[in-house]
N, C-alpha and C positions, 0 to 999 in steps of 0.2 A: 464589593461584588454584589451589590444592590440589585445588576439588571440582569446578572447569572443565572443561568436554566440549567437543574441539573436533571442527571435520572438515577435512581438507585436499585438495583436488580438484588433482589435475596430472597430465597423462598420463606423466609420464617416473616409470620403477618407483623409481628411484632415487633422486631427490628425494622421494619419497613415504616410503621406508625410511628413509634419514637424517633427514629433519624428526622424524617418530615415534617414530626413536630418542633424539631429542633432547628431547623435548616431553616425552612418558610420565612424564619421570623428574620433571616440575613438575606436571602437570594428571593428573584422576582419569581421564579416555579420552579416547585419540585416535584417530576414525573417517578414512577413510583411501581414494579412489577416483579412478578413472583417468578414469571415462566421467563426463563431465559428464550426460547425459542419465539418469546417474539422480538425478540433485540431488533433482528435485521428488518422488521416494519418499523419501530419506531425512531431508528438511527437514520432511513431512509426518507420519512417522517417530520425529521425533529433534527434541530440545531442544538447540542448541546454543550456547554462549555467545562464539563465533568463526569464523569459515570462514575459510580461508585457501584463494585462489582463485587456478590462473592463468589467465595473459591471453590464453597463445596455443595452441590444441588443432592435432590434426592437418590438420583441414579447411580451417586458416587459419592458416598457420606465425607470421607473423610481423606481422598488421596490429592486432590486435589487436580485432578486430571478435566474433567469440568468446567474447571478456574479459568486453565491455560489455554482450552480447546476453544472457551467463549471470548478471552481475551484475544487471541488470532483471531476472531470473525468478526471481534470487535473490529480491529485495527485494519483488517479486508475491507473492509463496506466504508469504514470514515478511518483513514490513516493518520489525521491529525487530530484521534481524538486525546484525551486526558483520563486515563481510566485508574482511579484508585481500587485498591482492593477492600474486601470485608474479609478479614482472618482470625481464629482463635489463636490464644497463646502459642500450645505447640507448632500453628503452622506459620510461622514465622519464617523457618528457613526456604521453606514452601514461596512465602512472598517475597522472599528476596529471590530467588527464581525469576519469579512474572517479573517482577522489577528488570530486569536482564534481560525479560521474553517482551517489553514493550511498554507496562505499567510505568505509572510516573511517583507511584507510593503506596503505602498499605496503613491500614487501621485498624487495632485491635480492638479483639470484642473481649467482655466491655469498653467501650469507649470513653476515654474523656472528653469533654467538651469543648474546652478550648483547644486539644490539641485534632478534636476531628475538626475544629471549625478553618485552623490556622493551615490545617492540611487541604481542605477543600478551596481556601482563600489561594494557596500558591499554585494549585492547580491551575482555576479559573485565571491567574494572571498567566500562568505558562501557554496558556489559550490564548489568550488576546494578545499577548506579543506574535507567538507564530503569527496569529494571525495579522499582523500588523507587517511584519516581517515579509508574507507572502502577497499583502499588497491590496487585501479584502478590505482592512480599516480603511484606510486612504480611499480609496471608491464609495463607502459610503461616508465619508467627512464631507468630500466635494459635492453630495448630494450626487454623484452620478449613479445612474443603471449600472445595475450588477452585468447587465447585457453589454454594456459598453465595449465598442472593439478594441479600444487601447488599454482597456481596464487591464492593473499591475498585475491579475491573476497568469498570464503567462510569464511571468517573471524570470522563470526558470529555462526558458525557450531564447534562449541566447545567441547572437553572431549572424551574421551576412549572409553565410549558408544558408541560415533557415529563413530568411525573409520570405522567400517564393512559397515557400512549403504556409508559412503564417498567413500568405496572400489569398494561396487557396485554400485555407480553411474556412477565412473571412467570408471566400466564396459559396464555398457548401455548406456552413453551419446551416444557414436558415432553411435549407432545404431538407427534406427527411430521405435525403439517397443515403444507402448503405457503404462503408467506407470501410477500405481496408487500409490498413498501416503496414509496412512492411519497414525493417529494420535490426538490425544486431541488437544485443541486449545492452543496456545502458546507455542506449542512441536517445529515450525519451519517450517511445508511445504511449505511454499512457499520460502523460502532459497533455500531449499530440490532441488525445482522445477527450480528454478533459476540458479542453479548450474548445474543440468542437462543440462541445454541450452545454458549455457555459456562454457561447456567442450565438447558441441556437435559441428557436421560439419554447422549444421545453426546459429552457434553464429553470425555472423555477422547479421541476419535478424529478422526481428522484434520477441519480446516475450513479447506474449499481456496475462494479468490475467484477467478473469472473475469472479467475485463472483455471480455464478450461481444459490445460495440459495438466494439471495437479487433479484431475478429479477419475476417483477410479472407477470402473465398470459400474461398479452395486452405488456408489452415491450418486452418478451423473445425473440418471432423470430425476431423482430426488429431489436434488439442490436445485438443478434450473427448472423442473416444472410443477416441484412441490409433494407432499403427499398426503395422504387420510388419515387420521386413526386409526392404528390397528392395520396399516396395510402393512408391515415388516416387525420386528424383533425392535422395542425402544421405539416404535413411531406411539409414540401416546398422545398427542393432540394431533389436528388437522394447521397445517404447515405450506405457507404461501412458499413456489419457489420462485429463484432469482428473477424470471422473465414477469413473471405475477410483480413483484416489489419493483421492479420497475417500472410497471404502469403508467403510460402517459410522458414520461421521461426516455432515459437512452441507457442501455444495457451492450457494456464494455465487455467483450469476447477475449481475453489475451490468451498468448500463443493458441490460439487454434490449426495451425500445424502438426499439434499433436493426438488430434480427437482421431480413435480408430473407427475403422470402417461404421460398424456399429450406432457409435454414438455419429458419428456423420449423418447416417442415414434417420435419426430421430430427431439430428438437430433442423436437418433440411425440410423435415415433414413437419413441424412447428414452425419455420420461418414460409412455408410456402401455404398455410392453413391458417397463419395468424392468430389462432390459439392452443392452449395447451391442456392435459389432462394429466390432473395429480395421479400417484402412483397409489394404486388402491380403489380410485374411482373412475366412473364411465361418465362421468359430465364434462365438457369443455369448456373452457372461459376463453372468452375472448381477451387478447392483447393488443396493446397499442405502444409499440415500443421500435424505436429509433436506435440501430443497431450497428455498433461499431466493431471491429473486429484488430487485433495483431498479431505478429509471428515474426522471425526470424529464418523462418522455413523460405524455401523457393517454391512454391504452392503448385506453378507454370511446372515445374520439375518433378514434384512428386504427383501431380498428376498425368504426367506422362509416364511415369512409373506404378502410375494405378493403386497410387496408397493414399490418393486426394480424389475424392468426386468432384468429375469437372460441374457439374450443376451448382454443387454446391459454392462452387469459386466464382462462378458468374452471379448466382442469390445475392453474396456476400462483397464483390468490388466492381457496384457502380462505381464507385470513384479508389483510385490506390494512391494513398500516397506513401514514398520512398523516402525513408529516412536516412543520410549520409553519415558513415561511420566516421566520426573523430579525425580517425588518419587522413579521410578524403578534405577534411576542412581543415589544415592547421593553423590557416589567418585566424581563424575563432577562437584557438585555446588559452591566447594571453588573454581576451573579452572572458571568458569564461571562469579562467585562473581568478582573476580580479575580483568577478563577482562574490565567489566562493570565500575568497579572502576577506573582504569586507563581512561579508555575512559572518565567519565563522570567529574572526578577530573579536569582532562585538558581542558574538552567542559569549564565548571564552575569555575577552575582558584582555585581548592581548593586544601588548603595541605591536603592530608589524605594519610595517610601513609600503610595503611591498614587493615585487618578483625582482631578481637582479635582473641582468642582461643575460649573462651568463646562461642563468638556469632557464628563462623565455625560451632562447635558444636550443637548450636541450630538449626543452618541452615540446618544442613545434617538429624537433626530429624523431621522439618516441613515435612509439605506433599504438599505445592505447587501445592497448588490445578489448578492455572492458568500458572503453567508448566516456563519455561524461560522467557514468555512473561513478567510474575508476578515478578517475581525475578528481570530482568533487570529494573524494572518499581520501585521496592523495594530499589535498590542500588543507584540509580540518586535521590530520592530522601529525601537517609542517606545522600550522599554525599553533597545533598545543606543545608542540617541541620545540618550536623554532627562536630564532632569535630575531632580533629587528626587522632585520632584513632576510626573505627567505633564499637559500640557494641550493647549489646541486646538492650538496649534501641533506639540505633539510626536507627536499623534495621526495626525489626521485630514486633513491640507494634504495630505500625498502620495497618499491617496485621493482626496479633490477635487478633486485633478490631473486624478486619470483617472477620475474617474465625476463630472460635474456636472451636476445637473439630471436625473442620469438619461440621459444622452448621455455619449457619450465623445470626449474633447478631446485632441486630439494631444501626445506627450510627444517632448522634443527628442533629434537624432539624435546617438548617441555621437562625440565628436571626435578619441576616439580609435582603434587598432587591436587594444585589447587584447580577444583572443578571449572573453574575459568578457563587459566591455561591449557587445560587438557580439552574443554570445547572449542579452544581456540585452535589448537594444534590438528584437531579431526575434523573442522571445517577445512580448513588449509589441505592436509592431505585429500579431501573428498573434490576440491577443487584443483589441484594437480592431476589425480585420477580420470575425474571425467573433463581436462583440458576447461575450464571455465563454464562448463553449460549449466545453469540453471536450476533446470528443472530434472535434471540428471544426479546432481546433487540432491539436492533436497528429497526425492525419491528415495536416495539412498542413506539418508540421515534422518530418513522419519518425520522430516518438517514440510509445512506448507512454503510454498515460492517466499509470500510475502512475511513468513516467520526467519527464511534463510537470508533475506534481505535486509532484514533489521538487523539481525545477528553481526551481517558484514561488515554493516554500519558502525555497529555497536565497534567492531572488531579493528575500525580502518581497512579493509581488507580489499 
């Protein structure tokens, strides 16, 4: 781990100096800070192959709420990052928690040395395979541009269907038109989005996602336009928001279908002013940001119903592009199945040789209600249960548990008390309830989109 870059965040100066003194002497740089709240500049910033994180800041000595709130905005801003924790003894069960919630490990304070070293060493490789996985190494082995249009970073953007859709990304990346994506959840936008920024002339500069339907009234102007010292209850330094940390790069709007009138009308008056104004203070900063937008909403529909400013939908789709749900494309799902298999056989170390005929078959006649998302979530799953060969049974039964017919059929309640099972059982009911939405869930289970998302994952769900 010679060429590893890590960052380590704990308020105490002194754990921050002896880790660094210890680390330097294995890894090429180790970044180094106290203030959590500037994570999201430096991860926007900075490539790093580790974070080592702690759990408890001064606002919040000892619950560990802090931990979890900064490991979610870790994993919002850079999803594939590697985040170890900093814990004391008792809070160990505390990190097995975060461990659940996204982390890849924890380190007790005091630390041994070999074994924080052997823990930051597995991280760092857990890094460099995704990333290998995802197709980053291989572009730079060949010596190619990161910008390169074939480059493997759309890996994940799979089948014939989407050719056209990949065509016209090639086409608008280089340009700075505003682009909306439109599509069901698990159709892919933010690949979509990703790939636009990465084929664009600001790939090198930061591309920050917002999930703009998870942000409520009192933090909206906060988060995207930053705020002062001192301007609310806990605002104790001056705090770049999201549009600010995107600077010069491209700033990822999802579902935006769901901003009320309100936040509409604040996000239109910054997109049409080009800068914005922390909350707290009367100076404006100008921005230079490349702005992408998605939803699952009929935008056309809810502004004919006057719960969408049409202004603001003309601001936001110079260019739309329409993502086709799963069911619309079934040539695609055995291309897709396949990938998923390969990837997950080799994460998990499984023989599986691959789809029968049979279950193909059944596959391409499901309806896929939660689009790719569902699917990949369905094969990682065969694949850890499965045997040689995957078939209906190893497939698709625990799907047609819970989506049959197109309705949803009650799944039975865990018998026991283990806090797993019982978070697993109340994600399950909260999505039976609100028929699969999103952000309707997680609203109602106290989690941010992209913490309900891992969980799913975590969950095969």
């Amino acid at each position: 781990m010679q060429d590893a870059k890590l960052l380590l965040v704990d308020d105490d100066p002194d754990v921050l100096l002896a880790a660094r003194l210890l680390l330097k002497r294995h890894v090429a740089a180790v970044d180094i800070e106290k203030n959590p709240e500037k994570l999201p500049f430096l991860l926007n910033n900075n490539q790093y192959d580790a974070i080592v994180l702690d759990m408890n800041f001064q606002r919040d000595v000892s619950s560990g709420r802090e931990g979890f709130a900064w490991l979610d905005r870790i994993l919002d801003i850079a999803p594939d990052s590697k985040v170890i924790l900093f814990t004391a003894y008792g809070d160990v069960e505390m990190a097995v928690r975060a461990i659940k919630a996204g982390a890849v490990d924890f380190v007790l304070k005091p630390w041994q040395n070999d074994k924080f070293l052997e823990t930051i060493r597995k991280a760092v490789e857990a890094k460099k395979e995704a990333s290998e996985e995802a197709g980053f190494a291989n572009g730079k082995k060949n010596g190619k541009d990161s910008g390169d249009k074939k480059a493997s970073k759309q890996t994940n953007i799979i089948g014939s269907a989407m050719r056209p859709i990949l065509d016209t990304v090639e086409q608008v990346a280089p340009t700075d038109a505003n682009v909306l994506i439109l599509g069901e959840n698990g159709t892919g936008k933010d690949l979509i989005a990703r790939a636009i920024h990465e084929h664009s002339d600001r790939r090198d500069k930061p591309f920050v996602s917002v999930d703009v339907g998870a942000l409520t009234e009192s933090l909206f102007e906060s988060e995207l336009f930053g705020h002062v010292k001192g301007a609310f209850t806990d605002a104790r330094d001056d705090r770049a928001g999201r549009f600010e940390e995107a600077n010069g790069g491209t700033i990822f709007l999802d579902e935006i279908g769901n901003l009320t009138p309100s936040q509409q009308a604040r996000l239109l008056t910054v997109l049409q002013q080009r800068q914005v104004t922390r909350v707290g203070s009367n100076k404006a900063r100008l921005i230079d940001v490349r702005l992408i937008c998605a939803t699952n909403a009929d935008l056309n529909e809810r502004v004919a119903e006057r719960a969408f400013r049409q202004d603001l939908l003309y601001r936001i789709n110079t260019i739309e592009l329409h993502l086709p749900a799963l069911r619309e494309r079934p040539g695609d799902v055995g291309q897709l199945a396949e990938f998923f298999l390969k990837k997950y056989a080799k994460q998990y170390n499984r023989s599986v040789s691959g789809l029968s005929p049979a279950l193909l078959a059944e596959m391409k006649q499901y309806q896929w209600p939660g689009n790719v998302r569902e699917l990949q979530h369905a094969v990682e799953r065969a694949v850890i249960l499965a045997r040689p060969e995957l078939t209906t049974g190893t497939l698709l039964e625990p799907i047609n548990f819970v989506f049959k017919n197109g309705a949803t059929v009650a799944t039975p309640v865990s018998d026991t008390l283990q806090l797993e099972d019982m978070e697993r059982q109340l994600i399950k009911q909260a999505m039976q309830k609100y028929r699969g939405s999103i952000t309707d869930v997680a609203r109602e289970l106290g989690l941010s989109r992209q913490a309900l998302y891992r969980r799913l994952e975590k969950f095969g769900m």
